[in-house]
Backbone as CSV, one residue per row, in Angstrom:
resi,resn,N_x,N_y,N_z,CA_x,CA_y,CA_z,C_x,C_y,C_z
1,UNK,-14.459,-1.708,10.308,-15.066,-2.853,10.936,-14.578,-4.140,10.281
2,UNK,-14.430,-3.885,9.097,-14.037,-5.589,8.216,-12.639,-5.621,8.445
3,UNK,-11.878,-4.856,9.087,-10.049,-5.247,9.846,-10.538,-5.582,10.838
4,UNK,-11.706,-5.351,11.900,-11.717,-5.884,12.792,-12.182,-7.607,13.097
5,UNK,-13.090,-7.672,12.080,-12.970,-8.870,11.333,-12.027,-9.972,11.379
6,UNK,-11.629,-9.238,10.214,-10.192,-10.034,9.870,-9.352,-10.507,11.135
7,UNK,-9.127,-9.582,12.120,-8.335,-9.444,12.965,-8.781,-10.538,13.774
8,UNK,-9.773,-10.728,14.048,-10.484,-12.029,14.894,-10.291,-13.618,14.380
9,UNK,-10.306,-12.883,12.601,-9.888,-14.363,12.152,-8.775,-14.824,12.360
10,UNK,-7.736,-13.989,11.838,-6.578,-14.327,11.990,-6.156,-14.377,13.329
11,UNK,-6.699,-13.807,14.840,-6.681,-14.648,16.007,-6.665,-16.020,16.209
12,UNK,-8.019,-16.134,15.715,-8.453,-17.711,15.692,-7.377,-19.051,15.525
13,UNK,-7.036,-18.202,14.073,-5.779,-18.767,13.512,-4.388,-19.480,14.417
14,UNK,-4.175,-18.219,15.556,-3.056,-18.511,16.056,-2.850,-19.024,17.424
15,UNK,-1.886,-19.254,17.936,-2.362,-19.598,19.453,-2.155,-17.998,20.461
16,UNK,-2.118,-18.028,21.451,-2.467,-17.191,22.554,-0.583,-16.659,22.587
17,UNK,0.142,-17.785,22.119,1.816,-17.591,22.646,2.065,-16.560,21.066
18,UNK,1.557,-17.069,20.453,1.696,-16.260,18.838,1.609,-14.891,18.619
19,UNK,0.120,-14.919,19.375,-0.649,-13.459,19.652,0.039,-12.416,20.526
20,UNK,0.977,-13.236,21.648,1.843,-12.432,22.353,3.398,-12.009,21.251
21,UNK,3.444,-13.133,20.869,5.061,-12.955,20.172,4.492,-11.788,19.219
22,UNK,3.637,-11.634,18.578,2.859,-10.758,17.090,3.218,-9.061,17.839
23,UNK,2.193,-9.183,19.359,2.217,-7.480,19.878,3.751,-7.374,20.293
24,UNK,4.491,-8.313,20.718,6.052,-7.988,21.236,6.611,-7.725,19.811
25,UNK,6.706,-8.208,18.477,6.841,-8.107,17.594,7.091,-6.787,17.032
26,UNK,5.779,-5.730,17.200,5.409,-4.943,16.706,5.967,-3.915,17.599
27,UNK,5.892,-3.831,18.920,6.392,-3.129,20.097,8.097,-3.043,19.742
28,UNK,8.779,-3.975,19.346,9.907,-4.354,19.323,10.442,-3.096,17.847
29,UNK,9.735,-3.252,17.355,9.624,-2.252,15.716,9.414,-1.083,16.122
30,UNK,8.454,-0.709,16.563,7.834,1.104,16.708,8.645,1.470,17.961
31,UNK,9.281,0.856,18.614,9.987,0.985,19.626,10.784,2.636,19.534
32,UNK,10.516,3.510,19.822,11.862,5.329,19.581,12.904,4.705,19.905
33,UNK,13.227,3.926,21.423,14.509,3.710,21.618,15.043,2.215,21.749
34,UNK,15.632,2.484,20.464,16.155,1.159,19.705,17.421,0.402,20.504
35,UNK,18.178,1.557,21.303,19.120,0.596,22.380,18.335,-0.140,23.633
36,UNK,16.825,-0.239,24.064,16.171,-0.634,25.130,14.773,-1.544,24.773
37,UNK,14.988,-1.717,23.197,13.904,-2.231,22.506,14.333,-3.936,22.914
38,UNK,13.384,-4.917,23.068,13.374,-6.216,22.894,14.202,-6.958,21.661
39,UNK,15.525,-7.711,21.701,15.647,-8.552,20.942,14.737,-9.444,20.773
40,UNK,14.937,-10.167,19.456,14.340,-11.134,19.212,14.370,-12.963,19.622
41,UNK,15.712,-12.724,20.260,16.093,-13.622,21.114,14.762,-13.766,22.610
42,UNK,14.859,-11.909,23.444,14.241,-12.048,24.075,13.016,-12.016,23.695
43,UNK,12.155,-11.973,23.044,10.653,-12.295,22.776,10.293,-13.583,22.340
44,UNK,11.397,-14.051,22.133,10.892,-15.756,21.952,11.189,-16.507,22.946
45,UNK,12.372,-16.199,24.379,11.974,-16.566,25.130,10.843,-16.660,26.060
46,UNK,10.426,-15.128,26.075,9.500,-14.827,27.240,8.190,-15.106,26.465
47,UNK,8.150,-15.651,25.255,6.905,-16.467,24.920,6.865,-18.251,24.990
48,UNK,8.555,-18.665,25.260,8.438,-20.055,25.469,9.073,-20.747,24.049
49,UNK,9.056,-20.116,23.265,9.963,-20.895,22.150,10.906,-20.492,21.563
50,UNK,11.984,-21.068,20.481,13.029,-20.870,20.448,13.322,-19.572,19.576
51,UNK,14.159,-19.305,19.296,14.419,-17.948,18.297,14.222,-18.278,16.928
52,UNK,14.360,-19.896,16.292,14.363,-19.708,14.960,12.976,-20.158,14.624
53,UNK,11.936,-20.755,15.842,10.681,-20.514,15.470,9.781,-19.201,15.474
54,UNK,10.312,-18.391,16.033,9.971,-17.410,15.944,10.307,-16.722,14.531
55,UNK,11.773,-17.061,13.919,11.961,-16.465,12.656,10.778,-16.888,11.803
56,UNK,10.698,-18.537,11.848,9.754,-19.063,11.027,8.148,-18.296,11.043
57,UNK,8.106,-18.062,11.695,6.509,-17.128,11.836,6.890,-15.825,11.252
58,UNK,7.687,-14.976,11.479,8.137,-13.589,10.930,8.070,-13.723,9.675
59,UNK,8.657,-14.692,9.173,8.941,-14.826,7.572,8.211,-15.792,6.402
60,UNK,7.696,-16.695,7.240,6.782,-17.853,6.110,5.741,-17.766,6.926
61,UNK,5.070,-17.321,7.663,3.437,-17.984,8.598,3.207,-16.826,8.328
62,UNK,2.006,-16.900,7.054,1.118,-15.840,6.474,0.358,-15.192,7.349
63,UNK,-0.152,-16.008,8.459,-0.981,-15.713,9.146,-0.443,-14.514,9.786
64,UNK,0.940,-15.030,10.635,1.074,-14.061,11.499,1.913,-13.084,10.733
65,UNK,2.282,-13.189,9.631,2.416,-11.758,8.845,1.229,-10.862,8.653
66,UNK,0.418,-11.664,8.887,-0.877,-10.607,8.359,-1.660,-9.904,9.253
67,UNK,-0.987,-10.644,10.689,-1.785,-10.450,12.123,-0.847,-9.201,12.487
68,UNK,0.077,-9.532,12.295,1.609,-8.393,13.008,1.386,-6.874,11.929
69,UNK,0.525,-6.869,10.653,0.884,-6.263,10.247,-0.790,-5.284,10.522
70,UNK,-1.230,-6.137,10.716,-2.856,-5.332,11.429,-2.455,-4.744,12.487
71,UNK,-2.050,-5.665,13.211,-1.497,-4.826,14.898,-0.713,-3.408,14.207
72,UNK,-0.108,-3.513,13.059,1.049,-2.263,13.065,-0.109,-0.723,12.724
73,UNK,-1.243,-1.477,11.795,-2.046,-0.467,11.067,-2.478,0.162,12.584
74,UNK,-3.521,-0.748,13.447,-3.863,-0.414,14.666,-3.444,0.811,15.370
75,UNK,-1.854,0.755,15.544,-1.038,1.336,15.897,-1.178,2.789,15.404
76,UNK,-0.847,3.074,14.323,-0.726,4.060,13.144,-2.047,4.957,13.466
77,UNK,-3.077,4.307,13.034,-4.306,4.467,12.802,-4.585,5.303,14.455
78,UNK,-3.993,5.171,15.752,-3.862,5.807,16.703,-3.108,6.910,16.322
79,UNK,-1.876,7.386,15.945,-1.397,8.082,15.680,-1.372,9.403,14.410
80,UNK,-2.456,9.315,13.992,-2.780,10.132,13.319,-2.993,11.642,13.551
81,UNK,-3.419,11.878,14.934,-3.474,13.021,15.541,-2.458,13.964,15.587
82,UNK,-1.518,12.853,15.412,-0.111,13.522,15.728,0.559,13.969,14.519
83,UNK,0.276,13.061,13.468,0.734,13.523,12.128,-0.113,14.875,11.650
84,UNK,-1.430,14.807,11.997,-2.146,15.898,11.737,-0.989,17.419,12.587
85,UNK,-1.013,17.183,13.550,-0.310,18.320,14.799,0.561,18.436,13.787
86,UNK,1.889,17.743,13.860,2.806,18.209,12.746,2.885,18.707,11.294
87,UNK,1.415,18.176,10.623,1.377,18.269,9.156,0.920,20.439,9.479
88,UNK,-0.198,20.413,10.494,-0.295,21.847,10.897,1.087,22.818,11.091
89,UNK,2.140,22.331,11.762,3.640,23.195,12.063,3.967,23.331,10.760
90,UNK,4.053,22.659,9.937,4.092,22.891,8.783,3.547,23.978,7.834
91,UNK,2.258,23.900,8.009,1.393,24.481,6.683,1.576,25.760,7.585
92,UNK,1.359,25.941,8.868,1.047,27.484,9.710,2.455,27.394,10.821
93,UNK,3.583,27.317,10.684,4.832,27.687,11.461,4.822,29.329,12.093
94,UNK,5.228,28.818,13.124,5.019,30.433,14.424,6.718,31.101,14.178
95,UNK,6.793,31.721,14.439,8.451,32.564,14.093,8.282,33.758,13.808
96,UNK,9.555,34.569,13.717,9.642,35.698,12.743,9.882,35.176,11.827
97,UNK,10.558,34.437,11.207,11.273,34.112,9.962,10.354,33.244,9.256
98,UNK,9.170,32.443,9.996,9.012,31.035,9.845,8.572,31.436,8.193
99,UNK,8.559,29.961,7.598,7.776,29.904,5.964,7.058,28.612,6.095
100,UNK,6.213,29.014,5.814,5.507,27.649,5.288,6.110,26.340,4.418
101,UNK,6.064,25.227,4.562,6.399,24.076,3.854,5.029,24.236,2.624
102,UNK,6.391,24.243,1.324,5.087,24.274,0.299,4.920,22.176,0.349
103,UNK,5.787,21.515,0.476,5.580,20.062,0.594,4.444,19.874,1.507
104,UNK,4.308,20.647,2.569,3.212,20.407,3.419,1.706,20.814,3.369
105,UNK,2.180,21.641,2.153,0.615,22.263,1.720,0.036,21.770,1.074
106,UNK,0.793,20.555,0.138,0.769,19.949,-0.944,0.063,18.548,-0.353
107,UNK,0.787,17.930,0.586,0.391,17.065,1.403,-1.245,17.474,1.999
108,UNK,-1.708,18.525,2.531,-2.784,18.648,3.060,-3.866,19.176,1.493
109,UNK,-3.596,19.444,0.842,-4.168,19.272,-0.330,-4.493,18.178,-0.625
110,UNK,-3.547,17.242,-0.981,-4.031,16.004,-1.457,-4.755,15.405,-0.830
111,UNK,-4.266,15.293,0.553,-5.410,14.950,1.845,-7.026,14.952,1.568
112,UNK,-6.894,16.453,0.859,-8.176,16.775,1.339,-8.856,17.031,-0.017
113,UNK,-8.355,16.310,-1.340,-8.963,16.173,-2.563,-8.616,17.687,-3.461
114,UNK,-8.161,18.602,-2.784,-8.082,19.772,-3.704,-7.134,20.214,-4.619
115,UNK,-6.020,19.033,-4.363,-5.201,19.079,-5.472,-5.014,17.684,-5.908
116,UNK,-5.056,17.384,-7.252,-4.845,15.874,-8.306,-4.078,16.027,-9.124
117,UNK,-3.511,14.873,-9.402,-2.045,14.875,-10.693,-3.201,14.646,-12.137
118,UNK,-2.345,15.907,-12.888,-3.368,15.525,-14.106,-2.136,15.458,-15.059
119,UNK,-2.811,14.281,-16.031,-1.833,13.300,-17.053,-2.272,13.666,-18.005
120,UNK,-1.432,14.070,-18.998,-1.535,14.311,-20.458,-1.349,13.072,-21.682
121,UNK,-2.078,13.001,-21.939,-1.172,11.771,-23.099,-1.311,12.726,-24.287
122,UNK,-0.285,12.479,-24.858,-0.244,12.787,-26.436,0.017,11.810,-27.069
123,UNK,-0.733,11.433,-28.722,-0.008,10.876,-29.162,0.165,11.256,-30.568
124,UNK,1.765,10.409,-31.272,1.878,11.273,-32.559,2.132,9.688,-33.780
125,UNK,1.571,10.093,-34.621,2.182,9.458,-35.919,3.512,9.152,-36.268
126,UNK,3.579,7.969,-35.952,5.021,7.286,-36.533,5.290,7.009,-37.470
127,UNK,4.119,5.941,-38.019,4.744,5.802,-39.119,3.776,6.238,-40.636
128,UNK,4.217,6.405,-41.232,3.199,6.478,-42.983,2.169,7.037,-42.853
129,UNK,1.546,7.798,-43.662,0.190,7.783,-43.129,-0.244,6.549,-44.839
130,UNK,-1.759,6.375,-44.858,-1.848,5.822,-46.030,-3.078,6.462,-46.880
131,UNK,-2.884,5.940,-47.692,-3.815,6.653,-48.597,-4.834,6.184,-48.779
132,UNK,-6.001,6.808,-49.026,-7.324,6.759,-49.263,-7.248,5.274,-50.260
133,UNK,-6.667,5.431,-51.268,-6.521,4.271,-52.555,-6.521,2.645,-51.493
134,UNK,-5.341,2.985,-50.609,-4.999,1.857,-50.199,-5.710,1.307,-49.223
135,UNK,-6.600,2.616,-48.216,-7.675,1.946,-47.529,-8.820,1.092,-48.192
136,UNK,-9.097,1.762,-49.334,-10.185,1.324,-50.334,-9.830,0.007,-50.821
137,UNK,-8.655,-0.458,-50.959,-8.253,-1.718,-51.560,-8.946,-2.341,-50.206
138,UNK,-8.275,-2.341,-49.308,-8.025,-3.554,-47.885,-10.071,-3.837,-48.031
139,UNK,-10.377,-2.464,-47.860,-11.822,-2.713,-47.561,-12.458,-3.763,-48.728
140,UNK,-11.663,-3.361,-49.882,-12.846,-4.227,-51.071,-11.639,-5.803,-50.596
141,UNK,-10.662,-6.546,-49.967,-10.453,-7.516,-50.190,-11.144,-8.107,-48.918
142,UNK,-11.254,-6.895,-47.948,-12.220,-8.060,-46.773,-13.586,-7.958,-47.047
143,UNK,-14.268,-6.648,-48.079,-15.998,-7.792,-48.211,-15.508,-8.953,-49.050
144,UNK,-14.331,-9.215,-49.935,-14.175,-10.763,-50.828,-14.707,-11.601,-49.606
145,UNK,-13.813,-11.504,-48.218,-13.336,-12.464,-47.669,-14.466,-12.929,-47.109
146,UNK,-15.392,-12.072,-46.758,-16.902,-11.644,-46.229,-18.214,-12.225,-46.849
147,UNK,-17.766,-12.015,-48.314,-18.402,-13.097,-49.202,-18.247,-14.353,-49.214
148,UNK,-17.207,-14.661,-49.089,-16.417,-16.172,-49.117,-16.974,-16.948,-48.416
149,UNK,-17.512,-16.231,-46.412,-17.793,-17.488,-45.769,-19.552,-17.783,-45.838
150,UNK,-19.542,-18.697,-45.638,-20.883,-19.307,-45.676,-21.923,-18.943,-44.404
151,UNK,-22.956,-18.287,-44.698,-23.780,-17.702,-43.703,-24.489,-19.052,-42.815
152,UNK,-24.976,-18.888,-41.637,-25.476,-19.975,-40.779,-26.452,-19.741,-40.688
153,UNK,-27.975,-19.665,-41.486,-29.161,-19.300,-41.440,-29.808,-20.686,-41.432
């Protein structure tokens, strides 16, 4: 709900020709077939302005970076079904021969919390160790130092 939000704000933000150039934008990207996809020439005509204002929004207008890139989540966020379908061919493949993707098992694991990267730290002694004598010194020169300052009572 708070992208949908956002998404209204950053409407607000833009004009109506913006909002069109943003979904042609994005259409132009997810496009499968990249020889029949929209130049960028043509989406800034058929919104009315020139091609290098259009660059200027692609590349410095936060806004509509941030609008084009909601529209992309939007997108995605539809398509999940499908990654699911495939992440399944994976983990359960039909064949005589078929094998399972252990990458894909791994993937639906993580998915689903039952497998986590666990980190080891070790650590080792570099340098010296010191001696009891010499801890005992440091300690008796910082109560001196301890003595030294003047209490605020």
């Amino acid at each position: 709900m708070a992208s949908e939000q956002r998404k209204r704000a950053l409407e607000a933000k833009l004009t109506a020709k913006q909002r069109e150039a943003a979904l042609l934008c994005v259409e132009r990207e997810l496009a499968e077939d990249t020889q029949t996809r929209m130049t960028f020439d043509e989406i800034a005509e058929q919104v009315g302005y020139r091609r290098n204002e259009l660059y200027k929004w692609r590349t410095q207008n936060k806004t509509f970076i941030e609008y084009v890139n909601l529209l992309c989540d939007d997108f995605l966020e539809s398509k999940r079904v499908v990654v699911y379908r495939n992440l399944m061919k994976l983990i359960d493949p039909k064949g005589e021969n078929a094998m399972p993707s252990v990458k894909g098992i791994d993937l639906y694991l993580r998915r689903h919390g039952l497998l986590t990267d666990k980190t080891v730290v070790e650590t080792k002694d570099v340098g010296g160790s010191r001696s009891t004598d010499d801890i005992a010194k440091d300690i008796e020169e910082l109560d001196e130092l301890l003595a030294e300052v003047p209490s605020e009572e």
